[in-house]
N, CA, C and O atoms as a Maestro MAE file, in Angstrom:
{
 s_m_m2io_version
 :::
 2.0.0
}

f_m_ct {
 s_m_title
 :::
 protein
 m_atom[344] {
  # First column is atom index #
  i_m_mmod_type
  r_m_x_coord
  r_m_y_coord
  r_m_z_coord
  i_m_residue_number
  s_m_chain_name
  s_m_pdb_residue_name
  s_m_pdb_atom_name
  i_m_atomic_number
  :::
  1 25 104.515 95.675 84.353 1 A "UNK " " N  " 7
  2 3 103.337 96.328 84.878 1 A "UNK " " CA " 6
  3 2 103.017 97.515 83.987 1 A "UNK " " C  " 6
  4 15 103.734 98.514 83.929 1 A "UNK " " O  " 8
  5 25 102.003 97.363 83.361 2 A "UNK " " N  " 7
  6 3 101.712 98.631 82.468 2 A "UNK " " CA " 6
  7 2 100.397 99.273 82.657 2 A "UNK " " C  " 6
  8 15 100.342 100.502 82.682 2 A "UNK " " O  " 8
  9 25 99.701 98.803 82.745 3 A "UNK " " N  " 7
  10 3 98.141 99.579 83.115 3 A "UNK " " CA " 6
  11 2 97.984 99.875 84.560 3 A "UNK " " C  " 6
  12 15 98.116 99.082 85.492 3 A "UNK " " O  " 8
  13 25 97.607 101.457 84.619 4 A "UNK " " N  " 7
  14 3 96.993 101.886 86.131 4 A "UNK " " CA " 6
  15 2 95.838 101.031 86.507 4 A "UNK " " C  " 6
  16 15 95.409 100.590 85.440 4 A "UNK " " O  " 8
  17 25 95.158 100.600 87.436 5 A "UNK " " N  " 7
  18 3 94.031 100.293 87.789 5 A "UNK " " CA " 6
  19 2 92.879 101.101 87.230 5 A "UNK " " C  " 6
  20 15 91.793 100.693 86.818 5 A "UNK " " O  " 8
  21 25 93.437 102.566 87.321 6 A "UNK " " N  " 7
  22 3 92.135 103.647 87.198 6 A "UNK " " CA " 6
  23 2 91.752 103.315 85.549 6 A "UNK " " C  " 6
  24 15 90.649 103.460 85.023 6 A "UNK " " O  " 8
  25 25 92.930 102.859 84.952 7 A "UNK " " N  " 7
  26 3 92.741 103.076 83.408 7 A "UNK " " CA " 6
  27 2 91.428 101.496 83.016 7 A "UNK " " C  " 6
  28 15 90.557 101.475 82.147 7 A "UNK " " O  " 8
  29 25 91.756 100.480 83.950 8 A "UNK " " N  " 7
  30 3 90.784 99.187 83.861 8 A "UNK " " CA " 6
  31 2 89.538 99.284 84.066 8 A "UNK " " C  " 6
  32 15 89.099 99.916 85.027 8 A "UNK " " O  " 8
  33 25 88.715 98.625 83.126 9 A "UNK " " N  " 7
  34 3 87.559 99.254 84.149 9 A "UNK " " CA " 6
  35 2 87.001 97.527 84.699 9 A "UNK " " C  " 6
  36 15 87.575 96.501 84.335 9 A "UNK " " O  " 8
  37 25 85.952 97.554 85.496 10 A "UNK " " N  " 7
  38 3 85.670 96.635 86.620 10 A "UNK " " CA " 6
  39 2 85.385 95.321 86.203 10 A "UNK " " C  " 6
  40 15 85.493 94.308 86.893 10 A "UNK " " O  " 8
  41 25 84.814 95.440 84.408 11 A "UNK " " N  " 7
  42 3 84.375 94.116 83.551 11 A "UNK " " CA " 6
  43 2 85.613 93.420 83.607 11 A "UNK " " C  " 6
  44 15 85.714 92.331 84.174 11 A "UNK " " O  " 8
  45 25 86.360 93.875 83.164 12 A "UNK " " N  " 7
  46 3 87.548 93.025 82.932 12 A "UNK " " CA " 6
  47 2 88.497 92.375 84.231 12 A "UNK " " C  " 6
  48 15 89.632 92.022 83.911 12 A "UNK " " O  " 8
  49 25 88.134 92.218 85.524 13 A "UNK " " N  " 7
  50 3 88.066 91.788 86.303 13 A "UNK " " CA " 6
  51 2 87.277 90.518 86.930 13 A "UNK " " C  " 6
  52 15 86.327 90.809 87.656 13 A "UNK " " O  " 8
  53 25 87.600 88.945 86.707 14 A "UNK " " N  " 7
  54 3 87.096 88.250 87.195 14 A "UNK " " CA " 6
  55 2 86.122 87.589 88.100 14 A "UNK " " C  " 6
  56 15 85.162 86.864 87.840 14 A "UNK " " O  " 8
  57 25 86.889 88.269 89.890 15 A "UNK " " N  " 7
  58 3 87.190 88.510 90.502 15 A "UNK " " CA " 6
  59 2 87.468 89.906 91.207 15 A "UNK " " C  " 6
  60 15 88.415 90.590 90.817 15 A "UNK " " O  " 8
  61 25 86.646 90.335 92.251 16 A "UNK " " N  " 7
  62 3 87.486 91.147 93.171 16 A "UNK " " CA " 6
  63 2 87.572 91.292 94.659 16 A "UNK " " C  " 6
  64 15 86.493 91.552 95.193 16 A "UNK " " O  " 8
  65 25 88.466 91.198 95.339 17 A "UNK " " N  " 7
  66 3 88.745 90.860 96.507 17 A "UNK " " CA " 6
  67 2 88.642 92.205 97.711 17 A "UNK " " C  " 6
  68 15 89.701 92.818 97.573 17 A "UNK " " O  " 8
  69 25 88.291 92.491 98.172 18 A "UNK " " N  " 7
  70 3 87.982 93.872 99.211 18 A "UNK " " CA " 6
  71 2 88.960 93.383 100.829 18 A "UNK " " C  " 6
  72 15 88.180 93.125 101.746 18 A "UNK " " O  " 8
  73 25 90.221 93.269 101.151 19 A "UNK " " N  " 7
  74 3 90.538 92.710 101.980 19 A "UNK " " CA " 6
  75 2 91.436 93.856 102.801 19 A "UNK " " C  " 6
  76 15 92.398 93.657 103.543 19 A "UNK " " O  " 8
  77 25 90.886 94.959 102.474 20 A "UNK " " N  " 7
  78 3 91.067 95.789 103.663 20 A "UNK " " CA " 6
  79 2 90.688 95.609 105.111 20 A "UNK " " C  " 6
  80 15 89.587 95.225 105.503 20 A "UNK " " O  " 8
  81 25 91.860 95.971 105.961 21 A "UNK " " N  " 7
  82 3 91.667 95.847 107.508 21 A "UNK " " CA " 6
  83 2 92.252 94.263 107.787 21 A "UNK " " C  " 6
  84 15 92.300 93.968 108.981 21 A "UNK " " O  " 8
  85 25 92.572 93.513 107.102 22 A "UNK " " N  " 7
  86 3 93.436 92.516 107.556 22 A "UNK " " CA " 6
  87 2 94.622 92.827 107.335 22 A "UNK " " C  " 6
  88 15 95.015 93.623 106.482 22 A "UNK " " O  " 8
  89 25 95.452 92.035 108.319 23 A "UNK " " N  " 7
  90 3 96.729 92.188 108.547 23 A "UNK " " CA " 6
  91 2 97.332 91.124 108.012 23 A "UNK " " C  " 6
  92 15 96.704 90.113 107.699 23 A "UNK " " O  " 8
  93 25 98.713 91.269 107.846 24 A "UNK " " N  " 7
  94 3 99.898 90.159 107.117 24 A "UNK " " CA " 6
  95 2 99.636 89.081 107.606 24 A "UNK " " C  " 6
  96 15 99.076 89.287 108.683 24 A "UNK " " O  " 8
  97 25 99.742 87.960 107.391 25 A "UNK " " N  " 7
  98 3 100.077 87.438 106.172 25 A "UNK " " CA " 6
  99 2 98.482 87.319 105.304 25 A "UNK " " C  " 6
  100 15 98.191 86.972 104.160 25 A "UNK " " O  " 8
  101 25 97.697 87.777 106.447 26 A "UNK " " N  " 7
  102 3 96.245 87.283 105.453 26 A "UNK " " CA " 6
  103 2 95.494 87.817 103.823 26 A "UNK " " C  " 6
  104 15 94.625 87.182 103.226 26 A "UNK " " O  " 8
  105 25 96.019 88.926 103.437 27 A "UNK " " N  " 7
  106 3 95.770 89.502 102.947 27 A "UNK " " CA " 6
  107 2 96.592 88.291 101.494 27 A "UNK " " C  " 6
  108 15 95.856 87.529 100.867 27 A "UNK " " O  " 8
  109 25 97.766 88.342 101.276 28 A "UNK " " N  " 7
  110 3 98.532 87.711 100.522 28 A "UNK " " CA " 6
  111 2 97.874 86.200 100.676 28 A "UNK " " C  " 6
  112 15 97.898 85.554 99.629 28 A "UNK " " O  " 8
  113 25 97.253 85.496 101.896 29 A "UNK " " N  " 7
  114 3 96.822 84.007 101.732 29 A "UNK " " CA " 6
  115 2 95.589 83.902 100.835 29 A "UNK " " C  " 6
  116 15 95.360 83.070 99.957 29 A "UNK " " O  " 8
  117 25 94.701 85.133 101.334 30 A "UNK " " N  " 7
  118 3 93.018 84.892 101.106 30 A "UNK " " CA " 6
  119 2 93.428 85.631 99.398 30 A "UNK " " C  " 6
  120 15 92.480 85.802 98.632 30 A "UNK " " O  " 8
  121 25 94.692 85.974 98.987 31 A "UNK " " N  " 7
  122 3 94.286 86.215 97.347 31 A "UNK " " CA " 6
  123 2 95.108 84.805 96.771 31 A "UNK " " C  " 6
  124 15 94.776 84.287 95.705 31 A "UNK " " O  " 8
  125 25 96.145 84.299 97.564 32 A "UNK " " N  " 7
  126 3 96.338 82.927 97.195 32 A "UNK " " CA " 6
  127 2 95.579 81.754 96.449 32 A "UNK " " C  " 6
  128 15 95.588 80.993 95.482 32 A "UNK " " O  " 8
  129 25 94.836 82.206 97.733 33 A "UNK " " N  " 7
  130 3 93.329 81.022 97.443 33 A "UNK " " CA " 6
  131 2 92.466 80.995 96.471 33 A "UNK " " C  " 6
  132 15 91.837 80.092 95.919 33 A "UNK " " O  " 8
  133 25 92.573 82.855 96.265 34 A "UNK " " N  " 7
  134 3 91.159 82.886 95.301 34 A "UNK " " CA " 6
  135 2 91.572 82.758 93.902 34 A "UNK " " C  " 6
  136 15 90.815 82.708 92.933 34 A "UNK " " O  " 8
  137 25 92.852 82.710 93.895 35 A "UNK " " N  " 7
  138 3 94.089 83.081 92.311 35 A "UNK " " CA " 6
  139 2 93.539 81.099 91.829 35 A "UNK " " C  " 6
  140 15 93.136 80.832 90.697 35 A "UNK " " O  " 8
  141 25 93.691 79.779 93.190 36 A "UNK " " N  " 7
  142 3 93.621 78.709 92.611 36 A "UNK " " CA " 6
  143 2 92.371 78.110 92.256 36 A "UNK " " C  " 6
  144 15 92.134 76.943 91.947 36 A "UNK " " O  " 8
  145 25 91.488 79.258 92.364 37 A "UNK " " N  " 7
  146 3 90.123 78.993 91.479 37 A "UNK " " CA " 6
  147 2 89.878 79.520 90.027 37 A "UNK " " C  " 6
  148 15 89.019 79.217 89.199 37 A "UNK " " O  " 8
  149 25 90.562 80.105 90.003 38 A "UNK " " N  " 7
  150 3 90.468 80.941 88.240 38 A "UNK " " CA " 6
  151 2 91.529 80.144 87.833 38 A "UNK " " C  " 6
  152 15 92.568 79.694 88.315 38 A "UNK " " O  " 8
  153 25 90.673 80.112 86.358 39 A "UNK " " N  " 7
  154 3 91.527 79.565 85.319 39 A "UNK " " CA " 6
  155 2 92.868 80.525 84.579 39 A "UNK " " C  " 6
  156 15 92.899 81.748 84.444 39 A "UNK " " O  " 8
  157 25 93.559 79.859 84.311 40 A "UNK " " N  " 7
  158 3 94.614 81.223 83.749 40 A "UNK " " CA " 6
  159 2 94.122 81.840 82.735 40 A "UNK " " C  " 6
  160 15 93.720 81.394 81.661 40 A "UNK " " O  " 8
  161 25 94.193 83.237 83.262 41 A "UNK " " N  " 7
  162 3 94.640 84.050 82.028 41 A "UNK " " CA " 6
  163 2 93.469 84.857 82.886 41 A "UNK " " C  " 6
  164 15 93.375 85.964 82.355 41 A "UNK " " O  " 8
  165 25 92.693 84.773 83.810 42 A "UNK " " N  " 7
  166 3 91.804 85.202 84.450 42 A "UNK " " CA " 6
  167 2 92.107 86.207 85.214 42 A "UNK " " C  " 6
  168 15 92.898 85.763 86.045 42 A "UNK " " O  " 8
  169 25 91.855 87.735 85.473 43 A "UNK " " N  " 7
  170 3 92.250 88.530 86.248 43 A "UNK " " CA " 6
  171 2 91.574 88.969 87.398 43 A "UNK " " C  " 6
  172 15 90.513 89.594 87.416 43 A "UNK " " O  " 8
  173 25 92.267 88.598 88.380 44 A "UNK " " N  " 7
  174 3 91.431 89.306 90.138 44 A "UNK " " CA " 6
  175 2 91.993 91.004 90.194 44 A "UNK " " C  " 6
  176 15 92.861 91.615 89.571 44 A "UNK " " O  " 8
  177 25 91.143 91.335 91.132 45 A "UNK " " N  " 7
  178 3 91.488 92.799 91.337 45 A "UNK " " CA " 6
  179 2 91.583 92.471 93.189 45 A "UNK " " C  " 6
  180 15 90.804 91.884 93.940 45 A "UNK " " O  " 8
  181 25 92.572 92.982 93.372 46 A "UNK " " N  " 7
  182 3 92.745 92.897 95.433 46 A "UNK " " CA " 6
  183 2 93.016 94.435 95.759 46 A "UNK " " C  " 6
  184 15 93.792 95.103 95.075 46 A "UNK " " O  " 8
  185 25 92.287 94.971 96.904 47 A "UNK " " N  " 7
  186 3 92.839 95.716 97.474 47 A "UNK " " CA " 6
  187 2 92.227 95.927 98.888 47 A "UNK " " C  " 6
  188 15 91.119 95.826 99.413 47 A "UNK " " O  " 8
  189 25 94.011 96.410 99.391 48 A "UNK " " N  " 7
  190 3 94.211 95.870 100.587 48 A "UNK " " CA " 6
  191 2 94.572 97.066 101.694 48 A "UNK " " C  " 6
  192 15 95.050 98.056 101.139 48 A "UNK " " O  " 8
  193 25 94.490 97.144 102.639 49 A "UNK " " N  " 7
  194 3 95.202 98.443 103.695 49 A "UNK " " CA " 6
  195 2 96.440 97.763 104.310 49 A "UNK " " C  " 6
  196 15 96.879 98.393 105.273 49 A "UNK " " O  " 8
  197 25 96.864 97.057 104.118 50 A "UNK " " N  " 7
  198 3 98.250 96.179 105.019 50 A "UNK " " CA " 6
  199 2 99.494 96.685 104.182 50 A "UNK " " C  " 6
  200 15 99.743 96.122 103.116 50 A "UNK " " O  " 8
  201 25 100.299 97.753 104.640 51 A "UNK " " N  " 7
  202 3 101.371 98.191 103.718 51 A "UNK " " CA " 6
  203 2 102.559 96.885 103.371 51 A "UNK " " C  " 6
  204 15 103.368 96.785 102.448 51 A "UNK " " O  " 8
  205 25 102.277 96.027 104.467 52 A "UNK " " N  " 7
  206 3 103.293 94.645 103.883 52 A "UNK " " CA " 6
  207 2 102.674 94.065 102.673 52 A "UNK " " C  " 6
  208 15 103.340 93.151 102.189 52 A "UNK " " O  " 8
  209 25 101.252 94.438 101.873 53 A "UNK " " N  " 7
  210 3 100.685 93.658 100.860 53 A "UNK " " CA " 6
  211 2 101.642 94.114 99.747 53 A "UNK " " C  " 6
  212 15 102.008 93.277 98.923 53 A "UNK " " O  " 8
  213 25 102.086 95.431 99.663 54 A "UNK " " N  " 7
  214 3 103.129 96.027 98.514 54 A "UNK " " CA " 6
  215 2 104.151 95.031 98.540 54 A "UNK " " C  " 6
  216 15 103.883 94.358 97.544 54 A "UNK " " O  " 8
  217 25 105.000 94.609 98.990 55 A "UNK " " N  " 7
  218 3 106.211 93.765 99.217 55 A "UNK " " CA " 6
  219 2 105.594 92.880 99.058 55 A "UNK " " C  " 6
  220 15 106.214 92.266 98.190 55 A "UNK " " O  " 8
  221 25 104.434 92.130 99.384 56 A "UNK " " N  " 7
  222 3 104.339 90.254 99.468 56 A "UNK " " CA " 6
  223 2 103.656 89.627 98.129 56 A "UNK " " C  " 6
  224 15 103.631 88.498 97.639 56 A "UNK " " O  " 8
  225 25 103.132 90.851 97.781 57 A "UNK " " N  " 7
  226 3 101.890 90.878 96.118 57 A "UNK " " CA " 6
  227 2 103.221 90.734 95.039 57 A "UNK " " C  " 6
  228 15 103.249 89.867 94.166 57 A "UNK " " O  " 8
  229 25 103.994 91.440 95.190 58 A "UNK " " N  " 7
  230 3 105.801 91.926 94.180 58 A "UNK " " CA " 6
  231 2 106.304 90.537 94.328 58 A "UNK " " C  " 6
  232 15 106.724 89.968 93.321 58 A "UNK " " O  " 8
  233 25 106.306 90.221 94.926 59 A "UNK " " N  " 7
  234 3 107.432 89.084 95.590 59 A "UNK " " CA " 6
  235 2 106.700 87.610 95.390 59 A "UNK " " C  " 6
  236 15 107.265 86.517 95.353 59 A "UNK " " O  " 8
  237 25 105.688 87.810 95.305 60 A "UNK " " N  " 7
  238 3 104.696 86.690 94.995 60 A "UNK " " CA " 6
  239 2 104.620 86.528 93.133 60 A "UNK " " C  " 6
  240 15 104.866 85.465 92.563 60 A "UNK " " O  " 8
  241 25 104.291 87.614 92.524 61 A "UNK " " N  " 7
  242 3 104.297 87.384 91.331 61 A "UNK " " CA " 6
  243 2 105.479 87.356 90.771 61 A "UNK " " C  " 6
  244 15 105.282 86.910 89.640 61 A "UNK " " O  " 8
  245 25 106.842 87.624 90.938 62 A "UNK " " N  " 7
  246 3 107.862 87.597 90.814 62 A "UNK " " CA " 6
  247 2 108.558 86.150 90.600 62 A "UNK " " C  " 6
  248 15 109.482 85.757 89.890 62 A "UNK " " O  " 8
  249 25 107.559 85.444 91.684 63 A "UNK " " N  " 7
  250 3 108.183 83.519 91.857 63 A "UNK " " CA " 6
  251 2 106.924 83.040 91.618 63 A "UNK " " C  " 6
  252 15 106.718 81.962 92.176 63 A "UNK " " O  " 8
  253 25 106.152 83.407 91.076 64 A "UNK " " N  " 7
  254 3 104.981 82.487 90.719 64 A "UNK " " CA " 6
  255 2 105.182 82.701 89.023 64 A "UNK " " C  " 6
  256 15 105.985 83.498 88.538 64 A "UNK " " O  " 8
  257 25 104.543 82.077 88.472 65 A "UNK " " N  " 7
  258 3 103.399 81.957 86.894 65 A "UNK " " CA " 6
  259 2 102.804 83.126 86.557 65 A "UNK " " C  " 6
  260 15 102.615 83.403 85.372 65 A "UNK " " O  " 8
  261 25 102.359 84.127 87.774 66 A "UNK " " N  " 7
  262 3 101.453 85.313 87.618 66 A "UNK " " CA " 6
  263 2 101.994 86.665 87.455 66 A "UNK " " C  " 6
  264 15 103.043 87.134 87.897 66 A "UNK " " O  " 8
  265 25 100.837 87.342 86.548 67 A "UNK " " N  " 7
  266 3 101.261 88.223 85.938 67 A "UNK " " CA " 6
  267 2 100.727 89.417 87.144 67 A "UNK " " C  " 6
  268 15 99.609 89.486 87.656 67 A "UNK " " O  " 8
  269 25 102.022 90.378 87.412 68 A "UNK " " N  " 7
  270 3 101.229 91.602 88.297 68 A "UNK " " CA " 6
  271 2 101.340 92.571 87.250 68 A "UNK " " C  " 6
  272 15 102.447 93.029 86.966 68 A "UNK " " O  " 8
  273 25 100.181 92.972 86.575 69 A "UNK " " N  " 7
  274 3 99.426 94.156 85.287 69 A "UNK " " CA " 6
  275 2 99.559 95.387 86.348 69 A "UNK " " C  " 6
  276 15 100.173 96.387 85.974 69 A "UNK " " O  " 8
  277 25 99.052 95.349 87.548 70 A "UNK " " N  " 7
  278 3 98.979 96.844 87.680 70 A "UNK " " CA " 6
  279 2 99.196 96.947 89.314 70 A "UNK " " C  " 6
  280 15 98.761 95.972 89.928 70 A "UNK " " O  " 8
  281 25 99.760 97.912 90.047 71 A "UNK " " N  " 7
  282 3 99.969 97.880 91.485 71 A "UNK " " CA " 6
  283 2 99.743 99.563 92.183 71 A "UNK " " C  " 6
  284 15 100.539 100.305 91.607 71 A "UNK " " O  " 8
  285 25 99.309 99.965 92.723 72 A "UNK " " N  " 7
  286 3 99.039 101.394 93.192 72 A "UNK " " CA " 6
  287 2 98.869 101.718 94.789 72 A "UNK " " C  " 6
  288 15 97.978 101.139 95.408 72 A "UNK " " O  " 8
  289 25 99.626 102.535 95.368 73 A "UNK " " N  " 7
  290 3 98.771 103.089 96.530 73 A "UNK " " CA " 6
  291 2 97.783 104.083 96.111 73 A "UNK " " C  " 6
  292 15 97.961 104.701 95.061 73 A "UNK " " O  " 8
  293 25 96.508 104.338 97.025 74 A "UNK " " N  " 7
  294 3 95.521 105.531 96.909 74 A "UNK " " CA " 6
  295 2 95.137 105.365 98.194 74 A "UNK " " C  " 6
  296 15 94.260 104.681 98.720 74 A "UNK " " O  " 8
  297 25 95.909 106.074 98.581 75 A "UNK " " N  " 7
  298 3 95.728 106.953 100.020 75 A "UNK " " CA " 6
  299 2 95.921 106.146 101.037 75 A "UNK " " C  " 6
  300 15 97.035 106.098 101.558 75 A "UNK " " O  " 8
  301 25 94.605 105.174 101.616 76 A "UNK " " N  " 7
  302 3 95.444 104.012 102.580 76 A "UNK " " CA " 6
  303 2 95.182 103.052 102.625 76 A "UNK " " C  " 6
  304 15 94.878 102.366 103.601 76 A "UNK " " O  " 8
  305 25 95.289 102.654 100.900 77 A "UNK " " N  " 7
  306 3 94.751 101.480 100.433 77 A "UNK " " CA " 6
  307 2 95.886 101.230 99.308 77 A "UNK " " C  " 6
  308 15 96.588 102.034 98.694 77 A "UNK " " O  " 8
  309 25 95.812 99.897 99.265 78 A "UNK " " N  " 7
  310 3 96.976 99.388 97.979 78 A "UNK " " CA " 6
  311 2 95.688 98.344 96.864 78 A "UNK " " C  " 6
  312 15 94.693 97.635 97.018 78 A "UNK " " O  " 8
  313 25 96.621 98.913 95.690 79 A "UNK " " N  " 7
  314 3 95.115 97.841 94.656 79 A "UNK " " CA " 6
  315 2 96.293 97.209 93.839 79 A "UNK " " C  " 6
  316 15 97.295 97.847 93.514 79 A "UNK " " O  " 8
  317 25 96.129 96.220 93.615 80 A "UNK " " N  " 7
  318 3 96.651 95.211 93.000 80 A "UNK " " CA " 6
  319 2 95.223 94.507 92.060 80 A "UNK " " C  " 6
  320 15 94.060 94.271 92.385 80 A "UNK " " O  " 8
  321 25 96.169 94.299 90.497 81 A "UNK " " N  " 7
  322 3 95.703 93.189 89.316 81 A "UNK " " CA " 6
  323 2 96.441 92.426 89.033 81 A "UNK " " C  " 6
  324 15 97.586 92.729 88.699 81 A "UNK " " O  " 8
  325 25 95.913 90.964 89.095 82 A "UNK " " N  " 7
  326 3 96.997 90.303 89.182 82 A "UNK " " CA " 6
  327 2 96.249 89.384 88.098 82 A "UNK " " C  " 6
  328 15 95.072 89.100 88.319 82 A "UNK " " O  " 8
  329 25 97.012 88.802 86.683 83 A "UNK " " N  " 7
  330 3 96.585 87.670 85.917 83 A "UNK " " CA " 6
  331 2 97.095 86.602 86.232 83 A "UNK " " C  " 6
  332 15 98.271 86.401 86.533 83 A "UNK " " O  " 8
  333 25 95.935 85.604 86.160 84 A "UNK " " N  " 7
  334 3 96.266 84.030 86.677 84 A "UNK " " CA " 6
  335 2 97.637 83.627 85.460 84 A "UNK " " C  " 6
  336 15 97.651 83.772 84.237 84 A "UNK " " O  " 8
  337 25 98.607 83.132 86.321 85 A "UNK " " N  " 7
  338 3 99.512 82.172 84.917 85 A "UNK " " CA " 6
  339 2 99.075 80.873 84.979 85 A "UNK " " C  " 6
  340 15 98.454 80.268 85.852 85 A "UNK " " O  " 8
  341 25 99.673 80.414 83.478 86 A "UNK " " N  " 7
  342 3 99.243 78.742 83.831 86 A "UNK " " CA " 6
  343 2 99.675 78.031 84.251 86 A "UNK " " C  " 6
  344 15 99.111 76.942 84.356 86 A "UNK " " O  " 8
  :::
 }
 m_bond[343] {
  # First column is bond index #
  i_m_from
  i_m_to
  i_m_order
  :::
  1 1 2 1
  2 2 3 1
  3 3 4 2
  4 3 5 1
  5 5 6 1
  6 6 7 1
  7 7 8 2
  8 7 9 1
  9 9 10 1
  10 10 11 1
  11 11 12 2
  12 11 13 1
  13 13 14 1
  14 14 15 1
  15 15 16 2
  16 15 17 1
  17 17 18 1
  18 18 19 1
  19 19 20 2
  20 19 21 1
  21 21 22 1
  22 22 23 1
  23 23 24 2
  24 23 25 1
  25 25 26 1
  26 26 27 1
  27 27 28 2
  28 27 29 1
  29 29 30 1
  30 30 31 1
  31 31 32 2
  32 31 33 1
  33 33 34 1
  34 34 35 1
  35 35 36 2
  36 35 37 1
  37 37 38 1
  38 38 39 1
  39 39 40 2
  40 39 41 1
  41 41 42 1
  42 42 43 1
  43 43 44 2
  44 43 45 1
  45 45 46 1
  46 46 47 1
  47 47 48 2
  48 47 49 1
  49 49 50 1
  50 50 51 1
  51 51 52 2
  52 51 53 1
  53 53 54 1
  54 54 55 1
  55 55 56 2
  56 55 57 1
  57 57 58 1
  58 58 59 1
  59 59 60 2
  60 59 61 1
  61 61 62 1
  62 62 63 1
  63 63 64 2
  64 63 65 1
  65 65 66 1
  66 66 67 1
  67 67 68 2
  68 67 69 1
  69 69 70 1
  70 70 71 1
  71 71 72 2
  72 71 73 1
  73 73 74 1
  74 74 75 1
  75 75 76 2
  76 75 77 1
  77 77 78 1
  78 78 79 1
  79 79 80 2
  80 79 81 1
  81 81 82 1
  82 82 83 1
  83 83 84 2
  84 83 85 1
  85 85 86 1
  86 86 87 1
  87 87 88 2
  88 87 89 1
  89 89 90 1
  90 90 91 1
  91 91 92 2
  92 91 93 1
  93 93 94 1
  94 94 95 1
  95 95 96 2
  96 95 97 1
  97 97 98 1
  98 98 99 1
  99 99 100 2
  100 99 101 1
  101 101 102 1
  102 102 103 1
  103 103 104 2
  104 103 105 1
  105 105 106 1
  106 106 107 1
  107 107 108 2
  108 107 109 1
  109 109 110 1
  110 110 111 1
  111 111 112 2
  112 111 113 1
  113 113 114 1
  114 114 115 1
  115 115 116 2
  116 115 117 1
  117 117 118 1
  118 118 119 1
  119 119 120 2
  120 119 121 1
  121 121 122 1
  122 122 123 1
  123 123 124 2
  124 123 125 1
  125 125 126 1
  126 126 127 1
  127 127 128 2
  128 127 129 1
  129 129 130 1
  130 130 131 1
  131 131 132 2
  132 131 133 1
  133 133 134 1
  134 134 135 1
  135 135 136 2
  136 135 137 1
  137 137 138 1
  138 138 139 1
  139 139 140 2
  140 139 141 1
  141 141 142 1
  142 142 143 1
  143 143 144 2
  144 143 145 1
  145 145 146 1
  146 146 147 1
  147 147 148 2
  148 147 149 1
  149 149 150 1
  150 150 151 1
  151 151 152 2
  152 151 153 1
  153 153 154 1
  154 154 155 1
  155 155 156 2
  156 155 157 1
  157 157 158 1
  158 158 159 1
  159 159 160 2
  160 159 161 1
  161 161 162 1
  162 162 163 1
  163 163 164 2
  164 163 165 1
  165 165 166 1
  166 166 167 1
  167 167 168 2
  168 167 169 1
  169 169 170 1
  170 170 171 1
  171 171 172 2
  172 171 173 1
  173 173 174 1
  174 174 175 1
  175 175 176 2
  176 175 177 1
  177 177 178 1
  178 178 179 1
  179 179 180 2
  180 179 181 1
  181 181 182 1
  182 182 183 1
  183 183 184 2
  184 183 185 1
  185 185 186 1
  186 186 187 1
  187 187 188 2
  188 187 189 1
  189 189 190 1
  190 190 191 1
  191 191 192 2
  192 191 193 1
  193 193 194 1
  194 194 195 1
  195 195 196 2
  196 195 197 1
  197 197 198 1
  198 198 199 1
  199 199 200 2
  200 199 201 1
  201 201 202 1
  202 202 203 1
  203 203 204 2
  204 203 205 1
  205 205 206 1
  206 206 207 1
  207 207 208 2
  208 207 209 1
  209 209 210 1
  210 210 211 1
  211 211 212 2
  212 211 213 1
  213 213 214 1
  214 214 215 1
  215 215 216 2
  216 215 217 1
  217 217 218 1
  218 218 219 1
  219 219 220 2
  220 219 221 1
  221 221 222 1
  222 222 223 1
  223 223 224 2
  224 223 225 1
  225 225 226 1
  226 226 227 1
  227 227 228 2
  228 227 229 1
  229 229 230 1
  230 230 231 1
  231 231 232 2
  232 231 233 1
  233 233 234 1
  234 234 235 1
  235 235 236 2
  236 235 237 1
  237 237 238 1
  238 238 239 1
  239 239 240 2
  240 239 241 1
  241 241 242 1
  242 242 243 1
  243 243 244 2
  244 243 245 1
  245 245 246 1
  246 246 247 1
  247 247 248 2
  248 247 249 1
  249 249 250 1
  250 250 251 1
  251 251 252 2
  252 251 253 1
  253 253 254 1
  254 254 255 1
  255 255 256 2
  256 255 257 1
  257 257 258 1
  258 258 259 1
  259 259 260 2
  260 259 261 1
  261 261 262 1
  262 262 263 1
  263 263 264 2
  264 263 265 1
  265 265 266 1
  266 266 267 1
  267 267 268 2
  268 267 269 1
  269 269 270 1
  270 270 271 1
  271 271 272 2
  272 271 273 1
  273 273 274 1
  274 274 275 1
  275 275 276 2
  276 275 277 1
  277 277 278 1
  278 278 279 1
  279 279 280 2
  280 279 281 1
  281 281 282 1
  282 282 283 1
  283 283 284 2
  284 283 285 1
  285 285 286 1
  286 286 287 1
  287 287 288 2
  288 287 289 1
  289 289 290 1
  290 290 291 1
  291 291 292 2
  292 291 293 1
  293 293 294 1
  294 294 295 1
  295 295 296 2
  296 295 297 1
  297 297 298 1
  298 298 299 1
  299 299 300 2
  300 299 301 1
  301 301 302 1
  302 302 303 1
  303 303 304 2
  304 303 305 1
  305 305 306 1
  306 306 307 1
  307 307 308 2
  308 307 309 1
  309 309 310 1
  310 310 311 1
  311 311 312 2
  312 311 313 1
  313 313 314 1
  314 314 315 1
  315 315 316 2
  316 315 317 1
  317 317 318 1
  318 318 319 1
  319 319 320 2
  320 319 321 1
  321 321 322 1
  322 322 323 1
  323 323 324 2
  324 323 325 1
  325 325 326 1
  326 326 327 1
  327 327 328 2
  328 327 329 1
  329 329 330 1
  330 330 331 1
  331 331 332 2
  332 331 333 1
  333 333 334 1
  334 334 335 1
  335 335 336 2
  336 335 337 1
  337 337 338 1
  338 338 339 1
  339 339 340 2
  340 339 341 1
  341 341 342 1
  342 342 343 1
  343 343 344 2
  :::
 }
}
């Protein structure tokens, strides 16, 4: 994980997902879904208010293909970049 979010700017984002105010597990399904429409190498931007998204976003790219570039809390929101693997 090397780039802040703040440092990205919004072009280079595919994709972006606004899934604040849902709760577990949805937050981690509805970026599931949107990850098996982009082609790899394609980057979504998610951010989420569900403090279980920190743990399930880590843990997801960890056993998947996908790359997690950047992960942050800001205030009471979590932002996640995540690149499609192939």
């Amino acid at each position: 994980m090397g780039a802040n979010v703040s440092d990205l700017t919004r072009q280079e984002f595919t994709l972006q997902l606004d899934l604040k105010g849902l709760s577990c597990p949805l937050p981690l399904l509805k970026m599931k879904l949107a990850l098996k429409k982009l082609e790899p190498g394609q980057i979504i931007y998610v951010e989420t208010s569900d403090s279980g998204s920190w743990q399930d976003f880590h843990k997801f790219t960890t056993i998947t293909d996908n790359e997690l570039i950047s992960a942050q809390e800001c205030d009471s929101s979590y932002q996640f970049v995540i690149k499609k693997g192939s």
